[in-house]
C-alpha positions as CSV (number, residue, x, y, z in Angstrom):
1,X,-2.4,1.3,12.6
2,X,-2.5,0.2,9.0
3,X,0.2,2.8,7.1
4,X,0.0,2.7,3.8
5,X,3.4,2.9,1.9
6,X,4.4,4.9,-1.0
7,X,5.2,2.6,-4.2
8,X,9.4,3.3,-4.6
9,X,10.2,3.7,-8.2
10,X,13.7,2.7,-9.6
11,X,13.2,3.3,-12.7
12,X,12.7,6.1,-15.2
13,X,12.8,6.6,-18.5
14,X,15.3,9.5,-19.4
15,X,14.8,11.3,-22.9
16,X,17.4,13.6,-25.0
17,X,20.9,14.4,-24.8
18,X,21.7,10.7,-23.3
19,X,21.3,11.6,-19.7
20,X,21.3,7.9,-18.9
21,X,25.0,7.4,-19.1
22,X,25.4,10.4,-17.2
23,X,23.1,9.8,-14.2
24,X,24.8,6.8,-14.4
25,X,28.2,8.5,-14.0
26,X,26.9,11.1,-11.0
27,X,25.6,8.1,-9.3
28,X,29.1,6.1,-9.1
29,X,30.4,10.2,-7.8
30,X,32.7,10.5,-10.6
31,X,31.0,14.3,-11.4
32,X,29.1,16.8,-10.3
33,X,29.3,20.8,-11.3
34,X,27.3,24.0,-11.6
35,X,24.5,23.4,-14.2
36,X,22.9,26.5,-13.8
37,X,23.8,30.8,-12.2
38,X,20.9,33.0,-11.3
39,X,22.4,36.0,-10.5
40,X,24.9,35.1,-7.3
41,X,22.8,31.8,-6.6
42,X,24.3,28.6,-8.6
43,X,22.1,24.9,-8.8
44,X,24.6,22.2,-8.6
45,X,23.5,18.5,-10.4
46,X,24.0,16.9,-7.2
47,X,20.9,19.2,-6.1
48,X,19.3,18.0,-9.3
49,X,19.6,14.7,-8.5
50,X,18.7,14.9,-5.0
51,X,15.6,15.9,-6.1
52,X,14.9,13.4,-8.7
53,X,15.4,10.7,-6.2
54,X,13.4,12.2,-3.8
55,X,10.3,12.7,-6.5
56,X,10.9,9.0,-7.6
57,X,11.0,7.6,-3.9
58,X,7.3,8.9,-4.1
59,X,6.1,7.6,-7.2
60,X,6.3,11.0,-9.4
61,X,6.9,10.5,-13.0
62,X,6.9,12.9,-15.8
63,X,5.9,12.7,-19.7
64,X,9.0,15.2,-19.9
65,X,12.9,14.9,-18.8
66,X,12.0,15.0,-15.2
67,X,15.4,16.4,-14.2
68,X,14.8,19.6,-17.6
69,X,10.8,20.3,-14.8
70,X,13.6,19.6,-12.0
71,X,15.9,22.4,-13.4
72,X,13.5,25.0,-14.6
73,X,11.6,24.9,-11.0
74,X,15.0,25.7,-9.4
75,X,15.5,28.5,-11.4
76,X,12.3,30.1,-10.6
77,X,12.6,29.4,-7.5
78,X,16.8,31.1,-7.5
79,X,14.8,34.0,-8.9
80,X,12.4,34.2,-6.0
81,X,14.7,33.4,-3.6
82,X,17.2,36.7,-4.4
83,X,14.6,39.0,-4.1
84,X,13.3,37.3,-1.0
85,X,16.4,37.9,0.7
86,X,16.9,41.5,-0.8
87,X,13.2,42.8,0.6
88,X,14.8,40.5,4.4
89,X,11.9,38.3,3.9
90,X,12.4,36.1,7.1
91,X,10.9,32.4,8.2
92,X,10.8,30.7,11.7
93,X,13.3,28.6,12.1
94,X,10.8,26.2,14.4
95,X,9.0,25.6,11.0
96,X,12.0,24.2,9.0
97,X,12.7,22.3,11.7
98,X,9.5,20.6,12.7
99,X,8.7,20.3,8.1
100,X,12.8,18.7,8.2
101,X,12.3,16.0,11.0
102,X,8.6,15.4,9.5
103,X,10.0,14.2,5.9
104,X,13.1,12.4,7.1
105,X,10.8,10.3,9.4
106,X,8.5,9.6,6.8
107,X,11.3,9.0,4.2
108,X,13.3,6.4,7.1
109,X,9.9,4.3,7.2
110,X,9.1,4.2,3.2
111,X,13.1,2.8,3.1
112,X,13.0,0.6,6.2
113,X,15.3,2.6,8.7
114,X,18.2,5.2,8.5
115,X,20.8,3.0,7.5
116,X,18.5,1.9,4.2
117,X,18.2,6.1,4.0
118,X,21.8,6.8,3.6
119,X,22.3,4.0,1.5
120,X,19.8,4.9,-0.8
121,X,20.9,8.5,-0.9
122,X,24.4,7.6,-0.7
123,X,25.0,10.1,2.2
124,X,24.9,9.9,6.1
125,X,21.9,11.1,8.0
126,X,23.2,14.1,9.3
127,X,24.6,15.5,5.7
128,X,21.5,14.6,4.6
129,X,19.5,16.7,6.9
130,X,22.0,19.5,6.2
131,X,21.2,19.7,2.7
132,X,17.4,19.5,3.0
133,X,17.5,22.4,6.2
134,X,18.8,24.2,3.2
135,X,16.6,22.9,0.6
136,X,13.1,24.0,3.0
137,X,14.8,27.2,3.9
138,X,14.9,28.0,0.3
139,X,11.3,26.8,-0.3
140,X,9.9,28.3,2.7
141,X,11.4,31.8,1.8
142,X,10.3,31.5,-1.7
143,X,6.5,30.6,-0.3
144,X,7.1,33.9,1.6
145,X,7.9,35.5,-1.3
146,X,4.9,34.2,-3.9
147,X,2.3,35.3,-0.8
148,X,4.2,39.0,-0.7
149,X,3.6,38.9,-4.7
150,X,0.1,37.7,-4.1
151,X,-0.9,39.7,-1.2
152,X,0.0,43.2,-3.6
153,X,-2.5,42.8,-5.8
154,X,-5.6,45.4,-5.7
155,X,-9.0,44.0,-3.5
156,X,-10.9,41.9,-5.7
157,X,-14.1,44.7,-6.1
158,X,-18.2,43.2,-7.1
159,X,-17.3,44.8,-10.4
160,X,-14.4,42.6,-11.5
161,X,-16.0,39.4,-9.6
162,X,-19.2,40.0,-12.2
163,X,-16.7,41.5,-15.3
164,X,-15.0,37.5,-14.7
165,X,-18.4,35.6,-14.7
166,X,-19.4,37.4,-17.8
167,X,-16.9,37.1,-19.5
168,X,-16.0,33.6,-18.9
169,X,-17.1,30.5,-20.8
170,X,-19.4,28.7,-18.9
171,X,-17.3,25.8,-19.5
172,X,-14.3,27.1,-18.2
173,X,-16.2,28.9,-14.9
174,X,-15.5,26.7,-11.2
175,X,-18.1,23.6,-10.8
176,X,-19.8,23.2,-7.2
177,X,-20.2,20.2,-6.0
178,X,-23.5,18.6,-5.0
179,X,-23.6,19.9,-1.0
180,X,-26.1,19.1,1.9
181,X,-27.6,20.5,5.0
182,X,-28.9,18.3,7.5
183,X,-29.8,17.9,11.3
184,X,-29.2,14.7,13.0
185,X,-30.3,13.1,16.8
186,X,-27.6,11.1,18.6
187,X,-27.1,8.4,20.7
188,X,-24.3,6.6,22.6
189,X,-24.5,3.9,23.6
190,X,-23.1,2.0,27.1
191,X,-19.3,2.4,26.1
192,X,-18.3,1.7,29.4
193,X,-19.2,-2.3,29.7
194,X,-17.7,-2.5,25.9
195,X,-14.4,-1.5,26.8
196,X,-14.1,-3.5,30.0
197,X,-14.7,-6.3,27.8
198,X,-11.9,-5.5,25.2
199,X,-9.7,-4.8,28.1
200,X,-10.4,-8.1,29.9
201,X,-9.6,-10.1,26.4
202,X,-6.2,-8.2,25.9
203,X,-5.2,-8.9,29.6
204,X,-6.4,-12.5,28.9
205,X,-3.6,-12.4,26.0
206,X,-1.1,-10.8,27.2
207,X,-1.1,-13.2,30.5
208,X,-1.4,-16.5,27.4
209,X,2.0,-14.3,26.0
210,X,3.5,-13.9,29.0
211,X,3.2,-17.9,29.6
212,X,4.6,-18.8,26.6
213,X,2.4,-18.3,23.0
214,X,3.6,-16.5,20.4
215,X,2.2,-12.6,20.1
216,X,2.2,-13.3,16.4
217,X,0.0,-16.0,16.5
218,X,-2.5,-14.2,18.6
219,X,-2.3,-11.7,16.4
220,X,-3.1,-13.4,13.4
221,X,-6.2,-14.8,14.8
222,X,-7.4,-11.5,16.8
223,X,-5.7,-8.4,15.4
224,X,-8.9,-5.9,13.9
225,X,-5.8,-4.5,12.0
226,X,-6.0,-6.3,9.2
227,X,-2.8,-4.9,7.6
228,X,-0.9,-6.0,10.3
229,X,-2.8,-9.2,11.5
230,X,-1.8,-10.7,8.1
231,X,1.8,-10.7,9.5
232,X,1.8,-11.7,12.8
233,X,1.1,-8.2,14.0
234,X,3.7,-6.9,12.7
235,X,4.1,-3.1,11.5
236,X,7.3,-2.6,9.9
237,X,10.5,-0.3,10.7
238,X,9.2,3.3,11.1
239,X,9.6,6.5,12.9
240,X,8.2,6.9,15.9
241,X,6.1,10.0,14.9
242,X,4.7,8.6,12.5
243,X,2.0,6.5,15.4
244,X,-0.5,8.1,17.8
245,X,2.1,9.7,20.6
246,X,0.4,7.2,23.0
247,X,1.2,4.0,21.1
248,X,5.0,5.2,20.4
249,X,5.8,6.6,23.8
250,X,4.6,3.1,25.0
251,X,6.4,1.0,22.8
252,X,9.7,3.4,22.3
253,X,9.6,2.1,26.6
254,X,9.7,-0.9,26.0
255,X,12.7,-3.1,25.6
256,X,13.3,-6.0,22.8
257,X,11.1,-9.0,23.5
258,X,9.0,-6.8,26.1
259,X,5.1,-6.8,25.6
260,X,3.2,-3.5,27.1
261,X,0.7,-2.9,29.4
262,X,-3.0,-1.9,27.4
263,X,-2.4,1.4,25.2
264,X,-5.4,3.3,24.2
265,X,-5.1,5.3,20.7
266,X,-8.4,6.3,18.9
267,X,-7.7,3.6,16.7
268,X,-8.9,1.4,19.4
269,X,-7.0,-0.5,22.4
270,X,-3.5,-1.9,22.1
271,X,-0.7,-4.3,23.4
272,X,2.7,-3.9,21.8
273,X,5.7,-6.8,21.8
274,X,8.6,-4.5,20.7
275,X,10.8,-6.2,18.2
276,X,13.5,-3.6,17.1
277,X,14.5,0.3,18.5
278,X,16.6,2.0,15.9
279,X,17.0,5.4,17.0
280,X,13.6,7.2,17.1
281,X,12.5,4.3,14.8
282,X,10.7,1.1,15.6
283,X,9.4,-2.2,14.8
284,X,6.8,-3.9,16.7
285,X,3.6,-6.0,16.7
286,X,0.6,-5.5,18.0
287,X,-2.8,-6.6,18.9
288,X,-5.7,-4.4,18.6
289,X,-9.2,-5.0,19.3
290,X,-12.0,-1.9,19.4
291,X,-15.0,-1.6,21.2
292,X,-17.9,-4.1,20.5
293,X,-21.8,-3.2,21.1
294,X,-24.0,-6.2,21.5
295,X,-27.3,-6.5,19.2
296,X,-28.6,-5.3,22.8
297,X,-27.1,-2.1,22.7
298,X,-28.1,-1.9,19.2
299,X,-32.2,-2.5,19.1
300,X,-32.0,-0.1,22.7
301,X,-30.7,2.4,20.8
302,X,-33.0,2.0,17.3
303,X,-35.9,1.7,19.4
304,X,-35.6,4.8,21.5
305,X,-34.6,7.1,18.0
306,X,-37.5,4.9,16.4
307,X,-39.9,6.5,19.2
308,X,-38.0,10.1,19.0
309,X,-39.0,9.7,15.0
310,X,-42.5,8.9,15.5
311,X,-43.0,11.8,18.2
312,X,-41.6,13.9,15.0
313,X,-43.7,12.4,12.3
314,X,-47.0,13.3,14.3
315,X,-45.7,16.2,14.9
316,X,-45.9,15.9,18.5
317,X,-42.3,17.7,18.5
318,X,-40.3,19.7,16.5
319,X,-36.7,18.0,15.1
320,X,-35.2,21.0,16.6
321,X,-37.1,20.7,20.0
322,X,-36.4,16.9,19.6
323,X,-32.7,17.4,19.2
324,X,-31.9,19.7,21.8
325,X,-33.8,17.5,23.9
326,X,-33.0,13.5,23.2
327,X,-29.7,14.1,21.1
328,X,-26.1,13.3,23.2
329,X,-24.2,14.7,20.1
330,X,-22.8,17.7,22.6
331,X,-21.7,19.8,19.3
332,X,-25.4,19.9,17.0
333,X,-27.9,19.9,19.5
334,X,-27.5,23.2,20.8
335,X,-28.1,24.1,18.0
336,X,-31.5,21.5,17.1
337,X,-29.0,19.0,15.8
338,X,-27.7,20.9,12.8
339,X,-24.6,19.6,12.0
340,X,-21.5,22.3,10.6
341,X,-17.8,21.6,9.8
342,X,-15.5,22.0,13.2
343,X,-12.7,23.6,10.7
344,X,-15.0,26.5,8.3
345,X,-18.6,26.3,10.6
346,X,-20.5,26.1,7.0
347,X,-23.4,24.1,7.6
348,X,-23.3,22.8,3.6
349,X,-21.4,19.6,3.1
350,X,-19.6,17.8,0.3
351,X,-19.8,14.5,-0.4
352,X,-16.1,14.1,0.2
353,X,-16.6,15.6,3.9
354,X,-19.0,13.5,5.0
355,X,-18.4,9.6,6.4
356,X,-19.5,7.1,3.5
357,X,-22.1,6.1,5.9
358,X,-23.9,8.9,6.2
359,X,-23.3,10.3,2.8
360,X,-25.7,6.5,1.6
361,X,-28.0,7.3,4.3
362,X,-28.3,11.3,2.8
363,X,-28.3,10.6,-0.5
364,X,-31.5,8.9,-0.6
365,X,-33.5,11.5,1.6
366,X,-35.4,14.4,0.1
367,X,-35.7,17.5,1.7
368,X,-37.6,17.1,4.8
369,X,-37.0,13.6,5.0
370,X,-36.1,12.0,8.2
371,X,-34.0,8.7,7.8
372,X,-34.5,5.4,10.2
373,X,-31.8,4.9,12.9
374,X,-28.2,3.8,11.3
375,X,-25.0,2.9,13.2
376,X,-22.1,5.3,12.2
377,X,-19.5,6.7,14.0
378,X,-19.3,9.9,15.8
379,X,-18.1,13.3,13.8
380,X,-14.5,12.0,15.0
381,X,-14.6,9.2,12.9
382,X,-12.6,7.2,15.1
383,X,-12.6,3.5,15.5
384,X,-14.9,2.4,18.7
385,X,-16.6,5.8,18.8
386,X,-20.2,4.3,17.6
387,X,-23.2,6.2,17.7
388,X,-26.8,5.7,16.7
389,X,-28.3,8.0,14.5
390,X,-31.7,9.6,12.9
391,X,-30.9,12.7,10.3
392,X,-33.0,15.4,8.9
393,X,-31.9,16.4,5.2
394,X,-32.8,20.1,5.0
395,X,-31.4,21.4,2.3
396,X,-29.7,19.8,-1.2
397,X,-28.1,22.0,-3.5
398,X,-27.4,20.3,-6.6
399,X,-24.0,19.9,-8.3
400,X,-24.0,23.1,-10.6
401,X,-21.8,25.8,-12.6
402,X,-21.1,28.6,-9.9
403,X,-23.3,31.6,-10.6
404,X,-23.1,35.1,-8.5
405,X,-26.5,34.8,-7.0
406,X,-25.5,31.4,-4.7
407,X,-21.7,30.9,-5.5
408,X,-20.2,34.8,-5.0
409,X,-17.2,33.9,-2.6
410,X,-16.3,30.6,-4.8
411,X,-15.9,33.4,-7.5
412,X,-14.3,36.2,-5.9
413,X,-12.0,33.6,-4.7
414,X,-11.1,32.5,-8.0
415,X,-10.6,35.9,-9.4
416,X,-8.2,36.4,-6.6
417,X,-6.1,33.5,-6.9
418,X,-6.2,34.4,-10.7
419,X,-5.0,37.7,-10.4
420,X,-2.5,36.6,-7.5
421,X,-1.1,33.7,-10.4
422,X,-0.6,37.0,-12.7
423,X,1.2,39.2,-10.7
424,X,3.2,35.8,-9.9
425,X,3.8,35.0,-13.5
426,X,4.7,38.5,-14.2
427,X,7.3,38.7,-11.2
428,X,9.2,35.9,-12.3
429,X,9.3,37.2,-16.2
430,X,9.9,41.0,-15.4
431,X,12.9,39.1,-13.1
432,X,13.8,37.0,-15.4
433,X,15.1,39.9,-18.0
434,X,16.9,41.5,-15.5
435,X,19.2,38.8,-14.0
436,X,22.0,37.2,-15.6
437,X,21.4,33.5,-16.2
438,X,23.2,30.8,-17.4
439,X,22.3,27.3,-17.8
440,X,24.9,24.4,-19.6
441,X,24.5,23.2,-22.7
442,X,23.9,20.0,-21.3
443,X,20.3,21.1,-20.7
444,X,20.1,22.6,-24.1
445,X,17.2,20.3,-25.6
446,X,14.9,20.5,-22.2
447,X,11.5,21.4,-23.3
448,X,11.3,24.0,-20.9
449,X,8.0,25.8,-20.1
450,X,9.3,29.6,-20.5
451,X,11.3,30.1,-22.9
452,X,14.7,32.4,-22.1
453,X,16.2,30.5,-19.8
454,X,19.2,29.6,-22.8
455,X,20.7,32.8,-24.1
């Protein structure tokens, strides 16, 4: 349960035209006015400045004037957005909803609760939500618009894919990461006995609790969250959301003071001691405690993958054979233990897509190599989830410059999203020329990207 938080940043430094004093001046609500027409569509400053705040409550900082980048994207996007309405582009409404409630809850636990919210954008919740359903609708409709742009383009033929490659600095063509293949044999072991015992310990404290000792100090000393255990347990104001729906329906139920029955999240197992409901934010502590497997468990488990190994050494047995046999990994060893991503199927692995452990246990095989039994987890990654493993690297392909014989769908994708940027680019300038625009002087220094935006 350890969230990380976003740094909040108060401070920027503001360049040209002495736009301190006047952020300064929106800020105490003395101003605000149209800084900006693109065609029918007008950008206030408060919109501006809405989004500056909402860019520095996430740590974004610019070598520019962030509010000139602020301004010119708003533009493009007003550009997009008039001929998204006049080709009836359309967006589910579920979406803006479901992307709306997402950001204010994470932005109510960065600030500490919705009254922290509307003080730090100076407006109630509900306004606030009014002007960013407006805000995504705009941004969703102009994403509906850039894909239209992007989808017109021509097929990418063979021809252009190999016209790209050879024309193309080597330097400048994609770079493939270093990606593996491997196989892997499985073993659980006796999960059952290892969560009884957690179980029994957290009944044991919640009954110490319930008799008078303090959650926090339990907590403290027990907790395997160490970002909480440090304080008592304790997780901070957030929304509920933003928890395992398990952990928040059970604490959201409990009153102020009230400690829970056993929750089980795949972060491990869980009681909660509610401390404050605000809403559909909360804060509460908890104790968690995962699954444990003795040095019992352990040497079981290494010595029946250590005998599995030595079958496949002699070659008494296939891997593949030995996998669809021995292995309890219900997703590889139909197919003899080789491992592919649940999301693409691709059997070739990064180095960013594979656990740390098993990427330090890979990256010392050869091909062919079969490793000794490791403890990981399983391909959930979750906390308690501990298998025992032996792998098989099959295949390495070496970190390389992407070339047409291996690599032809790395570049006909780059040639796509190329072209797509193109058509893109040339939208927004052929658009541009035809739509009056008119931006205040007060942005007249902006370094702006394009140029045309001040006539």
């Amino acid at each position: 349960m350890n969230k990380s938080k976003i740094c909040i940043i108060f401070i920027i430094t503001l360049i040209s035209f002495g736009q301190v004093a006047f952020a300064q001046r929106y800020e105490r609500g003395l101003i605000d006015k149209t800084v900006a027409l693109v065609g029918g569509e007008m950008i206030q400053l408060s919109t501006i400045e809405a989004e500056v705040q909402m860019m520095m409550l996430q740590g974004i900082t610019s070598d520019k004037n962030i509010r000139c980048e602020v301004l010119e994207n708003l533009i493009i996007q007003k550009l997009l957005l008039t001929q998204a309405r006049a080709d009836s582009l359309s967006i589910n409404p579920d979406q803006i909803e479901s992307e709306l409630n997402r950001r204010i809850q994470e932005v109510m636990t960065q600030l500490g609760g919705e009254k922290a919210t509307e003080e730090y954008f100076k407006k109630p919740i509900f306004k606030l939500k009014a002007d960013w359903r407006e805000m995504l609708t705009e941004q969703f409709l102009t994403q509906e618009m850039r894909s239209k742009i992007a989808q017109s383009i021509s097929e990418i033929t063979p021809s252009e894919v190999n016209r790209f490659y050879q024309n193309t600095p080597q330097d400048s063509l994609p770079i493939v990461p270093t990606q593996y293949k491997f196989r892997q044999i499985a073993i659980y072991p006796d999960k059952e006995s290892a969560v009884l015992s957690v179980k029994e310990r957290l009944l044991e404290f919640r009954e110490r609790i319930i008799k008078g000792e303090r959650f926090s100090t339990l907590a403290t000393l027990y907790s395997q969250d160490p970002g909480s255990a440090v304080r008592g347990g304790e997780l901070g104001m957030a929304a509920a959301a933003m928890y395992w729906a398990p952990f928040s329906d059970a604490a959201m139920s409990l009153k102020e003071g009230q400690v829970s029955q056993i929750v089980e999240t795949p972060d491990g197992f869980h009681i909660i001691q509610m401390i404050k409901k605000e809403g559909e934010m909360f804060n509460a502590r908890h104790i968690l405690l995962k699954p444990q497997y003795t040095t019992i468990d352990r040497a079981k488990a290494f010595n029946e993958l250590d005998s599995i190994r030595n079958l496949i050494v002699s070659d008494s047995i296939s891997f593949v054979n030995a996998a669809m046999r021995f292995s309890q990994d219900p997703k590889s060893y139909i197919n003899g233990g080789l491992v592919s991503d649940k999301y693409s199927g691709s059997a070739y692995f990064e180095k960013d897509q594979l656990k740390p452990i098993d990427f330090n246990i890979l990256k010392d095989l050869k091909e062919g190599e079969i490793s000794m039994p490791f403890e990981t987890t399983d391909d959930e990654g979750r906390s308690g989830n501990t298998v025992y493993k032996i792998i098989k690297l099959e295949q390495i392909i070496p970190s390389h410059i992407a070339n047409l014989q291996y690599d032809y769908s790395i570049l006909h994708n780059e040639v796509t999203n190329r072209e797509a940027m193109k058509a893109i680019e040339k939208f927004i300038d052929k658009k541009k020329e035809s739509t009056f625009i008119r931006v205040d002087s007060l942005f007249d220094n902006c370094p702006f990207i394009r140029e045309g935006w001040l006539k």
